[in-house]
C-alpha positions in Angstrom: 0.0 0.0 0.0 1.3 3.6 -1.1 0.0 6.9 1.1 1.2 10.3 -0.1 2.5 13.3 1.7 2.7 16.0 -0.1 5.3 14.9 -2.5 6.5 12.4 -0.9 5.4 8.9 -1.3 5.6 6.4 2.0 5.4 2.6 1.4 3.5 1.1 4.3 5.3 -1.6 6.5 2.4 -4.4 5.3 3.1 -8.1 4.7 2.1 -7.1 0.9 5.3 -5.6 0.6 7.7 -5.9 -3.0 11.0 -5.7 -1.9 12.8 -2.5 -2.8 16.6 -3.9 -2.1 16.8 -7.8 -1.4 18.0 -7.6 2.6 21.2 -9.1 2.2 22.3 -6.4 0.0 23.1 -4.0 3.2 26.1 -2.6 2.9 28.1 0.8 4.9 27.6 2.3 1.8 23.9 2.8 2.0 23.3 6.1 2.6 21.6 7.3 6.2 18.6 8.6 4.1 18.1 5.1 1.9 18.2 3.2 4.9 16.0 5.1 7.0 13.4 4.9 3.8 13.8 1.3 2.9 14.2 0.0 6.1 10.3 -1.1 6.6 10.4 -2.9 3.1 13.6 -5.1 4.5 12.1 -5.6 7.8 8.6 -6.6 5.6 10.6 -8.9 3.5 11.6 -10.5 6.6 8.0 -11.0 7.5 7.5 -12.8 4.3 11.0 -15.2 4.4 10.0 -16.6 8.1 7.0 -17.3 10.1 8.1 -17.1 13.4 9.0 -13.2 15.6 11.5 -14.9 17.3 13.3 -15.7 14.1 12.7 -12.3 12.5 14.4 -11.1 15.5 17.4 -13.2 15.2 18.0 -12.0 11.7 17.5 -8.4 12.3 20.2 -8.6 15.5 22.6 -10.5 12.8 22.2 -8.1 10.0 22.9 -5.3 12.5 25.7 -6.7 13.6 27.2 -7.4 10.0 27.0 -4.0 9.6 28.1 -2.4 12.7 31.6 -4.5 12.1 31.8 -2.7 9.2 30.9 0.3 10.5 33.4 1.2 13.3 36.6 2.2 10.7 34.1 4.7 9.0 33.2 6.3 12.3 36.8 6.3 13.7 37.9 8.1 10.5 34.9 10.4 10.7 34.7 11.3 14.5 38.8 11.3 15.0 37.5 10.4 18.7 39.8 9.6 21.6 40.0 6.4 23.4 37.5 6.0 26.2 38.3 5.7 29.6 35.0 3.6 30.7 31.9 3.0 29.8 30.6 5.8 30.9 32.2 7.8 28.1 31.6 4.8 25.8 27.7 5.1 25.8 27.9 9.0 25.8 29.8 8.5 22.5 27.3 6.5 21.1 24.6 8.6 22.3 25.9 12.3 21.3 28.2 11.1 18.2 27.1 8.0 16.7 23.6 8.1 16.7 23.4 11.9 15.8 26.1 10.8 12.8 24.4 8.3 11.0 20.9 8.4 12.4 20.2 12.3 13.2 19.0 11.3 16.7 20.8 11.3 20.3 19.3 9.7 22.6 19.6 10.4 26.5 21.8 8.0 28.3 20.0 7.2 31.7 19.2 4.5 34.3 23.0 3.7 34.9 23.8 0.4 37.5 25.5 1.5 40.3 28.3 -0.7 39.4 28.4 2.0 36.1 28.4 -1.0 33.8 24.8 -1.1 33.0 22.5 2.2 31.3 19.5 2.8 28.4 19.1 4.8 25.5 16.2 6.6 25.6 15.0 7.9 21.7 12.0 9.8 22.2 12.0 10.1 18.3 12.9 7.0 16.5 13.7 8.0 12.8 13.0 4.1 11.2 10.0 4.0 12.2 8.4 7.1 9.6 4.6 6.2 8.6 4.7 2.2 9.8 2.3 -0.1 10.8 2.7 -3.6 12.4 0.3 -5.7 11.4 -1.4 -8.1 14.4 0.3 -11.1 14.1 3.5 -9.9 14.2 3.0 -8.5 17.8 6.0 -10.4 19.2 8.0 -8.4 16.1 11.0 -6.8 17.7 11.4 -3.5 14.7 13.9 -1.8 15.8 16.2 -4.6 16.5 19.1 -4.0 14.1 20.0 -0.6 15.7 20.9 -3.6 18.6 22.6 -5.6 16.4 24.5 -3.0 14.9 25.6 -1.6 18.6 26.5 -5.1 19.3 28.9 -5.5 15.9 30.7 -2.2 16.3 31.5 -2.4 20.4 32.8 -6.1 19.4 34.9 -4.6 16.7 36.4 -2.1 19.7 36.8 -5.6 22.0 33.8 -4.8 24.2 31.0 -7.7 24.7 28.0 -5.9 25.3 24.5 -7.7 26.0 22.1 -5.2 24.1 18.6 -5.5 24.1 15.5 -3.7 22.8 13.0 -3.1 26.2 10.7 -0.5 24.0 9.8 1.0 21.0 7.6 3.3 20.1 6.2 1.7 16.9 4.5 -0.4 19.8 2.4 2.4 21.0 5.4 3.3 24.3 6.3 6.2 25.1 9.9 6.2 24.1 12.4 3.9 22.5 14.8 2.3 24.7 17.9 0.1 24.2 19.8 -1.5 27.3 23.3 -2.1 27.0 25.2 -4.0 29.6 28.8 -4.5 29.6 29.5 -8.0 29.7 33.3 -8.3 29.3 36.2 -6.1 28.5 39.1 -7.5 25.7 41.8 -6.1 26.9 45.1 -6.0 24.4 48.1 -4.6 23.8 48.1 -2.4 20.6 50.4 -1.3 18.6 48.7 -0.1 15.4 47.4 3.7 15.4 43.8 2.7 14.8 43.6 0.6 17.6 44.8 3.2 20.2 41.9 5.4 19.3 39.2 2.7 19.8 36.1 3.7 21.9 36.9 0.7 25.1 38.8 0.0 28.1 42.5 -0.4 28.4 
């Protein structure tokens, strides 16, 4: 189903979907702007290659991470940002650099563990969603998982293991989006290569 804004034309996230760009074709070199518009078709297309939530969920979290391995060298070059100190400074990276870099959003970084190892993303504007609408069965459907996945790939790339899960969203009718990361286990190295020094972990 097409709808019209002005002169703009939004392709509904139905399980009638044609599929603009086959979903394994995701690359680092789709633009912000493609993805953001195409993203419902891919997540639709999922719809139509499995039956099962769970297992649309699974391959959401994989693609993300696919692409989030492949992300971190782009945003290293871009964001020439220094090596974090904790996680602390790791999630406020993500928040006030990453996010507003390839999504246009930054979300607030709240509900921290005491033990300053555990903390959400709160999006109170989630640019994937647009004009969407999940369709009953799918009510298990987790939409926004790739931005997970794609968390999940880029901290592994900087030898972080983070658990990273999506608690809300609001394309279920909450109030906000929120992701919660928890840091699982820090890599720890010795690096020699220039890249590496500037990598967003632990030493």
């Amino acid at each position: 189903m097409k709808e019209t804004f002005g002169k703009v034309t939004i392709l509904r996230f139905l399980p009638t979907y044609t599929s603009l760009v086959h979903v394994r074709d995701i690359s680092t070199e789709l633009s912000t702007e493609l993805f953001i518009l195409t993203y419902g078709t891919l997540v639709a297309q999922l719809c139509e290659d499995y039956e099962k939530d769970e297992d649309i969920n699974k391959q959401l979290d994989k693609m993300g991470r696919n692409i989030g391995m492949k992300l971190v060298e782009d945003f290293l070059a871009r964001s020439n940002i220094a090596q974090c100190r904790n996680f602390y400074e790791t999630a406020d990276v993500i928040a006030k650099v990453a996010f507003k870099m390839y999504l246009g959003v930054t979300p607030r970084v709240t509900f921290w563990s005491q033990a300053g190892d555990d903390c959400s993303l709160f999006l109170e504007k989630n640019p994937l969603l647009g004009y969407v609408e999940i369709p009953e069965k799918h009510s298990c459907l987790l939409y926004s998982n790739m931005i997970c996945g794609i968390l999940k790939g880029a901290l592994k790339m900087v030898r972080l293991q983070v658990d990273i899960q999506l608690l809300q969203d609001l394309v279920k009718d909450d109030k906000v989006t929120e992701i919660r990361m928890k840091l699982m286990r820090r890599h720890k190295v010795v690096r020699t290569v220039e890249k590496e020094q500037r990598y967003c972990g632990d030493t």
